[in-house]
MARTORVO-446955 format. One record per residue (C-alpha): residue in one letter; x negated, y negated, z; residue number from 1. Coordinates in Angstrom, 2 decimals. Layout:
REM residues N
> lumvex; px; py; pz; vexkol
> A; X; Y; Z; NUM $
...
REM end
This chain:
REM residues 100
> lumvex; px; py; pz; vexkol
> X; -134.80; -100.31; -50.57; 1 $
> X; -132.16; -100.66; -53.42; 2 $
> X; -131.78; -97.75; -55.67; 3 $
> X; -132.65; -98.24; -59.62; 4 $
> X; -129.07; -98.08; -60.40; 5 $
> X; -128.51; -101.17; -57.28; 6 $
> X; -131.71; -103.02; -59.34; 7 $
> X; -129.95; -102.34; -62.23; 8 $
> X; -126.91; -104.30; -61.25; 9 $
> X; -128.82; -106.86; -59.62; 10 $
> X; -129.19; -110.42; -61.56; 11 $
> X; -132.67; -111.95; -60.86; 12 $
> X; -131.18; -115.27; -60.37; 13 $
> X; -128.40; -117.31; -60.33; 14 $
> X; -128.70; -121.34; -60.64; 15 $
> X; -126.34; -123.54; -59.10; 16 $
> X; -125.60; -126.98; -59.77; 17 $
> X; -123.17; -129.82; -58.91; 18 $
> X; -119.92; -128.60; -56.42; 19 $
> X; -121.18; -124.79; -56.87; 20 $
> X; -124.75; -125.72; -55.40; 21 $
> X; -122.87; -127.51; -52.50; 22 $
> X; -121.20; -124.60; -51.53; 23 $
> X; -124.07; -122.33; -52.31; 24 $
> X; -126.19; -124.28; -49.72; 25 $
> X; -123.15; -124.48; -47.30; 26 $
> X; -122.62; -120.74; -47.39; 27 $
> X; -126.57; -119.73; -46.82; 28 $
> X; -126.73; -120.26; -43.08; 29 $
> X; -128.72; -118.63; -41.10; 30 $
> X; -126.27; -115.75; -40.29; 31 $
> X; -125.72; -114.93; -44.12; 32 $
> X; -129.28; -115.02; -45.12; 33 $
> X; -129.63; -112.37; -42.33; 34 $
> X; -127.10; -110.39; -44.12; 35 $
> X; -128.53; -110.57; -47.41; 36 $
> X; -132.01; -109.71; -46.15; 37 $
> X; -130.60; -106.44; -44.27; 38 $
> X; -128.61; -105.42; -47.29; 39 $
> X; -131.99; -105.45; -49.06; 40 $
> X; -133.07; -102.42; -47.36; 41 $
> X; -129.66; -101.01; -48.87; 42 $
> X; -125.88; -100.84; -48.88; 43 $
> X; -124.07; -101.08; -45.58; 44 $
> X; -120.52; -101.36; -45.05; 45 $
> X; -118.89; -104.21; -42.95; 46 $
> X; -118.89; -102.33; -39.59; 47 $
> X; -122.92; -101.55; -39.86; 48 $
> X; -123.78; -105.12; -40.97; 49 $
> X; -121.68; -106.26; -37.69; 50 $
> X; -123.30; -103.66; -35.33; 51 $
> X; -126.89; -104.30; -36.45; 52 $
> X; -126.64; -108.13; -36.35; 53 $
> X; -124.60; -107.81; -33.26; 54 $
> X; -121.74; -109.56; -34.67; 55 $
> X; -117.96; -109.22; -34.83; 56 $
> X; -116.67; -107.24; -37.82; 57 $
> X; -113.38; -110.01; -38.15; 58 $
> X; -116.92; -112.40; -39.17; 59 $
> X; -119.11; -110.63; -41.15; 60 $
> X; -115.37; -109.70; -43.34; 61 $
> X; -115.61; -113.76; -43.29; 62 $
> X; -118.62; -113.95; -44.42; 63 $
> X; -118.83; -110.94; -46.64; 64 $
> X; -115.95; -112.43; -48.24; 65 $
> X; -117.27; -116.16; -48.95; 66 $
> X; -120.67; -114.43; -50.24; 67 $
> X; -118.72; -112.51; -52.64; 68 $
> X; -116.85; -114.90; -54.01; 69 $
> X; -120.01; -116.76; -54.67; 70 $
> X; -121.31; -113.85; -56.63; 71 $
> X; -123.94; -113.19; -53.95; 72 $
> X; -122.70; -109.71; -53.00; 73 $
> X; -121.53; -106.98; -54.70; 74 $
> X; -118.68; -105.03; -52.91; 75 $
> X; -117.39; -102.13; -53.50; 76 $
> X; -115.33; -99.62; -51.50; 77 $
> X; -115.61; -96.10; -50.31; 78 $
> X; -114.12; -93.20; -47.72; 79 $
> X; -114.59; -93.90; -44.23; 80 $
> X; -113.51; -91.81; -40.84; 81 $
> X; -110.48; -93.94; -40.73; 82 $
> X; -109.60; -95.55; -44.31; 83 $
> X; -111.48; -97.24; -46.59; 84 $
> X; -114.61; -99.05; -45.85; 85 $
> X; -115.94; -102.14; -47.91; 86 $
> X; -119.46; -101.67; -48.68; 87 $
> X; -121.96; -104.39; -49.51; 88 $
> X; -125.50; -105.14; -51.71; 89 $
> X; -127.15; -107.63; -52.86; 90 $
> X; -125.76; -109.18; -55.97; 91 $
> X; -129.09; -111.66; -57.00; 92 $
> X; -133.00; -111.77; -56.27; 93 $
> X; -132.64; -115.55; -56.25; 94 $
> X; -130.95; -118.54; -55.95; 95 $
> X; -131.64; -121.99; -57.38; 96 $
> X; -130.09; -125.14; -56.13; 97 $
> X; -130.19; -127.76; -59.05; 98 $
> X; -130.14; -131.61; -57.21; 99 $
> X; -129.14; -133.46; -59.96; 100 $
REM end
């Protein structure tokens, strides 16, 4: 479970409409939704999320990435055995597609 100071960060929900809810939709595949739904039980850095879903790390950095930029994750970045590690959480409770 997210800490209070992850819920505290955390919008309830974002609503998308227009181009945004296009690629909002595109972007929530079955893979991602995975992701977000692991990252519920707390923050896991690229590596982890690829190990437990028994993906690549090169994909979930894809994916990671694309989520982020649609304000879906929250990243930040902290010390790992070799360099830094990007670490990811939930950015939203839910999502909203608007049709029209």
């Amino acid at each position: 479970m997210l800490s209070k100071e992850e819920n505290s960060q955390l919008k309830k929900e974002i609503v998308a409409s227009g181009e945004e809810a296009l690629r909002v939709a595109e972007a929530l595949t079955a893979t991602t939704m995975k992701m977000l739904q692991l990252l519920w039980q707390g923050p896991l850095d690229v590596s982890t999320i690829g190990i437990r879903l028994g993906l690549s790390e090169a994909y979930i950095s894809e994916q990671v990435k694309l989520l982020e930029e649609l304000k879906l994750l929250n990243v930040t970045y902290g010390r790992g055995k070799r360099g830094i590690r990007k670490i990811c959480s939930p950015a939203v409770e839910q999502v909203t597609l608007l049709i029209k």
